[in-house]
N, C-alpha and C positions, 0 to 999 in steps of 0.2 A: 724838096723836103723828104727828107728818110722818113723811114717806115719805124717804128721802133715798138716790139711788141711785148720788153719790159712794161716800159710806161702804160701801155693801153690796157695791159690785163692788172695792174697794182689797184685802179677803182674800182673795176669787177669782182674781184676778189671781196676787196674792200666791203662792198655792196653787199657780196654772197655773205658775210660774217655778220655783218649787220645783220639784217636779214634774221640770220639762223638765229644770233643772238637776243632781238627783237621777241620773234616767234616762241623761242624758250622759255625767254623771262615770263610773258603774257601765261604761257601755258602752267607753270610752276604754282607762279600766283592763282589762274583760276583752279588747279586741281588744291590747292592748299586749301580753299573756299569750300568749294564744292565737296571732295571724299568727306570731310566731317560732317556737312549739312548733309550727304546722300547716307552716312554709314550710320548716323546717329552718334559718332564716335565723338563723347564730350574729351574735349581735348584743353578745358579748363582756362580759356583764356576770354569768357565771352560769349557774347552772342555769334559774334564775325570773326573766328579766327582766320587767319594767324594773328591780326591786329587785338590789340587789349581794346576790345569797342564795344559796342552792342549798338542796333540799328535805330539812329534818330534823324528820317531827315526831316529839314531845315532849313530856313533865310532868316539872315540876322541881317543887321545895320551893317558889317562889315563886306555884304554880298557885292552890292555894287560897285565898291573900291576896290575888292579882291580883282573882280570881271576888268573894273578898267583901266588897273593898274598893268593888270595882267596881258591883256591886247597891245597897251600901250609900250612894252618892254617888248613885247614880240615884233610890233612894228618898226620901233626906234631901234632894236637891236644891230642890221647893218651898220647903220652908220655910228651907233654907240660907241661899237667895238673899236672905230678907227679912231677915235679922240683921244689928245694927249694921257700917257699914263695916268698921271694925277688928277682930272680930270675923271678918266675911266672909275679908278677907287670908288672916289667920292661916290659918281653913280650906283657901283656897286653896292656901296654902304645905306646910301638912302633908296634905294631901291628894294631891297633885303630888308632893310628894317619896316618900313612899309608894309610889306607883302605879308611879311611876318606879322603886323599888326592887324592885316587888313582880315588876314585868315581869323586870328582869332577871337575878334570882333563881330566874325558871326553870329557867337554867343556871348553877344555884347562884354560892355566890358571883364562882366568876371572871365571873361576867354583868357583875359589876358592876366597868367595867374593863379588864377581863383583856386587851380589845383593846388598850388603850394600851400595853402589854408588846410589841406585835408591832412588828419593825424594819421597816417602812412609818411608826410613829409617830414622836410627838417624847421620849417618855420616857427611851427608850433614847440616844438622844443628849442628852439634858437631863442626864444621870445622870455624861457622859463631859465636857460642858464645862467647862474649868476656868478659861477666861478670855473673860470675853463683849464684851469691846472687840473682841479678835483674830477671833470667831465674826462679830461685824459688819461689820468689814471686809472677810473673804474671800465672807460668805453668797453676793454676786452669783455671785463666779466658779467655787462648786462648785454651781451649780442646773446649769448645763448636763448631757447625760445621758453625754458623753464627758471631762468633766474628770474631774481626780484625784481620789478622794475626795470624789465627787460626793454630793451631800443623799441621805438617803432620798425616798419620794416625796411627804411629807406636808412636810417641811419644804422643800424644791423647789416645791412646790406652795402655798407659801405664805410671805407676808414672815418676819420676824423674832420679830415681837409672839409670834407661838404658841408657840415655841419658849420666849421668853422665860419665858411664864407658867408654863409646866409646869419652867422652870431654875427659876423663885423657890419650887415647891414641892419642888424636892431639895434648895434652900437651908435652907429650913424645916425639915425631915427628913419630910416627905411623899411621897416615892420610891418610895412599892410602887403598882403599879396600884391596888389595893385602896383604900389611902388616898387617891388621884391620882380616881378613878373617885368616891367619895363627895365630894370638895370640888365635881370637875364638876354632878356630882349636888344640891345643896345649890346650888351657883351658879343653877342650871337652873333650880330651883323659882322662882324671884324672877322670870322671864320673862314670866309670868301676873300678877304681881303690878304690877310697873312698865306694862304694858299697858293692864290694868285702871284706872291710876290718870290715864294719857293722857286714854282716856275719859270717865273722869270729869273731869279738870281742862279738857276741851271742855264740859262741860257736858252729857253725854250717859250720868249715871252709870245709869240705867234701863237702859241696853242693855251696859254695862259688867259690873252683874249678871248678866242673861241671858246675858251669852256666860262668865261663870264656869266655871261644869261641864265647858265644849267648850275652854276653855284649860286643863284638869288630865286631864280623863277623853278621852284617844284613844290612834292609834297614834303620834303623832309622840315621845313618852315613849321606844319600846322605842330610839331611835337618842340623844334627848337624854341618857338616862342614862351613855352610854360614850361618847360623842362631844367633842372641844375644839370643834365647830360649836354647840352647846349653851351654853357659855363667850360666843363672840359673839351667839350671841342675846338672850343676856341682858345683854351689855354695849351692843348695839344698841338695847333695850328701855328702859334707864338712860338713853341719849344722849336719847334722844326726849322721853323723858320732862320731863329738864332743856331741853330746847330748849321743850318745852310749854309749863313753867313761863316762859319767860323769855316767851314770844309771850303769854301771860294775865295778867302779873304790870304790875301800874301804878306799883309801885317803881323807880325807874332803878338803885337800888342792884341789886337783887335779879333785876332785867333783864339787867344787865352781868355778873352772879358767875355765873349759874345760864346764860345764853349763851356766856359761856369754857369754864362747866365742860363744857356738851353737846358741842362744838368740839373738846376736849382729850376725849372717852370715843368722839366719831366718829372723831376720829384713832389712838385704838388701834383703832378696829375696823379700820377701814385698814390699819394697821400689823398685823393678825389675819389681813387676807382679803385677794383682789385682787378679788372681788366686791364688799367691801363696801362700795366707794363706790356704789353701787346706794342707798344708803340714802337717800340724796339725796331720791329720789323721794319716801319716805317724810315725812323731813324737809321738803319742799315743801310735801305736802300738809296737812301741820300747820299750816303757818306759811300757807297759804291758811286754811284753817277758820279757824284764830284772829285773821283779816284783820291779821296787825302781819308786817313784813316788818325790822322793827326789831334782833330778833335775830341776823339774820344771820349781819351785817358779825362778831358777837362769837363767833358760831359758825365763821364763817371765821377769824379769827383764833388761835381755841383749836384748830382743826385741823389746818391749817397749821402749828403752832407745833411739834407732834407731827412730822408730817410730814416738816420743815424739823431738826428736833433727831436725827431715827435720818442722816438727810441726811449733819447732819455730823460723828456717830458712824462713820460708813463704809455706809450703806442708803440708798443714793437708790432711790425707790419706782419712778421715773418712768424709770431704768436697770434694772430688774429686773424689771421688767410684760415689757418684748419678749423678754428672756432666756428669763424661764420661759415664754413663748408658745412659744420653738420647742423646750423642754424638753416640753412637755406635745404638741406633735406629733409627736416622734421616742418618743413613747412607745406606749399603746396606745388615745390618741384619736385617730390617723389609720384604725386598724382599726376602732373603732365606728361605724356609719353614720348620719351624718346624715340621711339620708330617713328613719332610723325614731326617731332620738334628737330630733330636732326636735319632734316632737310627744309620743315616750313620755315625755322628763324630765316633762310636764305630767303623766302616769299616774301616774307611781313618788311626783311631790309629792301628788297627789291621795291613794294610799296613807296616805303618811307623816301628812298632814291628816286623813283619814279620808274617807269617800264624801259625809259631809255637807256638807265645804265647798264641794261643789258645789251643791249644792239653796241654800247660806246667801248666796253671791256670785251666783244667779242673780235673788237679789232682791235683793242690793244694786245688782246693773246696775239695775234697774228702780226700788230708791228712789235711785238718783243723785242724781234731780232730785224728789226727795220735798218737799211743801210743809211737813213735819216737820224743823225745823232737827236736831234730835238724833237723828233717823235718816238722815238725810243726812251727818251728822257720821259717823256709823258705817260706812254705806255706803263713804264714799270713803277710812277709812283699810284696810279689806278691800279695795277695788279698788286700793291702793296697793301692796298686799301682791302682788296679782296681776300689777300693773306691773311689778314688780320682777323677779317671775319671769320673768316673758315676756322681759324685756330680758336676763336671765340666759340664757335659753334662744336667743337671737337672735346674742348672741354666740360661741354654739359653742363656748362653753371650758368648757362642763357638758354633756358628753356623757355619763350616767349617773351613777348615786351620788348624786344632788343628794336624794333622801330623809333624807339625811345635811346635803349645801351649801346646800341653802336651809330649812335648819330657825328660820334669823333671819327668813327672812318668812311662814312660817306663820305664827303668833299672828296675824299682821294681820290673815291671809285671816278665818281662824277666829272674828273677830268677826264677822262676816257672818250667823255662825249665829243672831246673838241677832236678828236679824230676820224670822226665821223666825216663823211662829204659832207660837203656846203648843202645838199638839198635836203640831206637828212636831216642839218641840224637846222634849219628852217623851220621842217615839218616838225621835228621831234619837241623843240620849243614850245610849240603850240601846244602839241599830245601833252608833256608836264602840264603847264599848265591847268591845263582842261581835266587832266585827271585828277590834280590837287582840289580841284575845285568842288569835284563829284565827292572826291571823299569828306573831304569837311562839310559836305553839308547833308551828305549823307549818313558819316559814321560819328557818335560821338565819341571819341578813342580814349578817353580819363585820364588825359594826360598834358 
């Protein structure tokens, strides 16, 4: 047997980046904690910044099924990961929904929910709409913070789409948080699962398993279970996925359907978020990996088409971005401070991911340029994710909370982890875990 001292130094490395990466994340997080507790510096988010919390611990009903759910994905994960694809999902899905459930169950059932009930949300105005042409037309002119009958802050803070979704579930008779909070929930779970299927349809379903566990088992769950940000992650997860299809599909038929349709679910997220043309990025780097640039044009066209139809409904997107700009500065983002929110929103996501996705994105910087086409694949949709963030963070208009507003670009980050060595991601499973647990039941985050 040769000696070959590529291979032997590619885990050490490996190991060194983890490691650093690990060590950073951890360090971020606790000076994010600590400078405002040591300095006195109210940084406006709380008791417990970076997180939107204040300090309640707690055991609810949902403590014990979180613990042994959680053990019991840690144990079964080995051999989890090696069961037939379709099989795997399903796990995925009831496993995710679960954990999600089980988190927020702490604080029994209103956990699950109970936020959508508070007048900051959309429910309570979903509940009072009764004619949604007329809600369309005026949305621009009540975002300001001194008009009449000015939005709450979530519906101000955001286009129409959200509101929308949560009016088709009072349509429905879906109207209690309770019921509103499991559709969310139930949505949520599939966010893992459309991700999962990216990676695979790159070619890169080996690291798609590995990063299984770290897309069901962390803390990003305790925000996606009560969250409408949960909702667009999982409709961002959908778009990507069709956009995938269409950039690996050698059908023109099937190129054309599956690049409208991605076009028309990235334009509701749009129409969801004013972040979430960020997705872009995302959707770039797909359509880089899968070298066809093909899709496009059919992704812009089914975007646009969305875009262009709230337009002439009475929502022009591109009249309502500057509006809510000086809505969200006359609010209470001109008090939070930029010298410490520039860099904390990166701690509070880092929480929300859990501490691993730093140890998992310090080796995906490092396989960027991997001679491994399917770990390079993985690499750069996790540094996508990270893209995403940063340019979120760069524009100042997520000044706090974002453990919540960028829960659509976790899952990217979060493949990162399947790059990790096998002992890391052993141990690192665990660590998620264990730290989700501490925070829910230690922090009540209001959300």
């Amino acid at each position: 047997m040769t000696f070959s001292p590529t291979r032997s130094r590619v885990p050490a490395t490996r190991t060194t980046a983890a490691t650093i990466g690990l060590v950073s994340t951890l360090a971020l997080i606790i000076a994010s904690m600590v400078i405002p507790a040591v300095t006195n510096w109210n940084v406006r988010a709380g008791q417990f910044p970076p997180l939107h919390s204040i300090w309640v611990p707690r055991i609810g009903p949902g403590t014990p099924i979180a613990i042994l759910l959680g053990v019991l994905t840690c144990v079964w994960t080995p051999r989890a990961v090696a069961w037939s694809w379709p099989r795997l999902l399903v796990a995925v899905y009831v496993t995710g929904v679960g954990w999600m459930l089980a988190l927020a169950t702490v604080d029994g059932l209103e956990g699950i929910g109970g936020i959508l009930d508070a007048k900051t949300e959309y429910l309570q105005t979903a509940r009072s709409v009764t004619d949604v042409g007329e809600m369309l037309r005026m949305y621009i002119d009540r975002i300001p913070l001194d008009s009449d009958e000015n939005w709450p802050v979530h519906l101000a803070g955001h286009p129409p789409g959200a509101v929308l979704f949560f009016i088709g579930l009072v349509r429905v008779g879906l109207s209690s948080a309770l019921s509103a909070g499991l559709v969310v929930t139930l949505i949520a779970g599939t966010t893992a699962i459309a991700v999962m299927l990216v990676v695979r349809r790159l070619g890169a379903e080996r690291f798609a398993r590995a990063a299984a566990p770290f897309l069901v088992i962390g803390p990003a769950a305790i925000w996606m279970c009560v969250s409408a940000d949960a909702v667009f992650a999982a409709a961002g997860a959908w778009a990507t996925l069709l956009l995938t299809i269409a950039a690996t599909s050698h059908r023109r038929g099937v190129r054309v359907a599956t690049g409208v349709s991605s076009g028309v679910v990235y334009g509701v997220c749009v129409m969801f978020s004013y972040g979430l043309p960020l997705l872009a990025v995302l959707a770039g780097t797909v359509l880089v990996l899968a070298r066809s640039w093909r899709p496009m044009v059919w992704a812009a066209l089914g975007s646009a088409g969305v875009v262009f139809l709230f337009a002439a409904l009475g929502f022009a997107w591109w009249e309502a971005l500057p509006v809510l700009r000086d809505r969200y500065w006359a609010g209470i983002a001109h008090e939070r401070p930029g010298l410490y929110w520039t860099w904390a929103d990166l701690a509070a996501v880092a929480v929300s991911a859990g501490p691993m996705v730093g140890a998992g994105l310090a080796v995906a910087f490092s396989d960027a340029k991997s001679g491994n086409p399917t770990r390079r694949t993985t690499a750069w949709l996790a540094l996508a994710g990270v893209g995403m963030c940063v340019a979120a963070a760069i524009s100042q208009m997520s000044r706090a909370e974002v453990e919540r507003i960028w829960l659509p670009f976790i899952p990217w980050m979060l493949l990162a982890t399947a790059l990790l060595p096998s002992r890391w991601r052993r141990a690192g499973l665990i660590a998620q875990m264990v730290f989700a647990v501490i925070v829910q039941h230690l922090l009540f985050t209001r959300w």
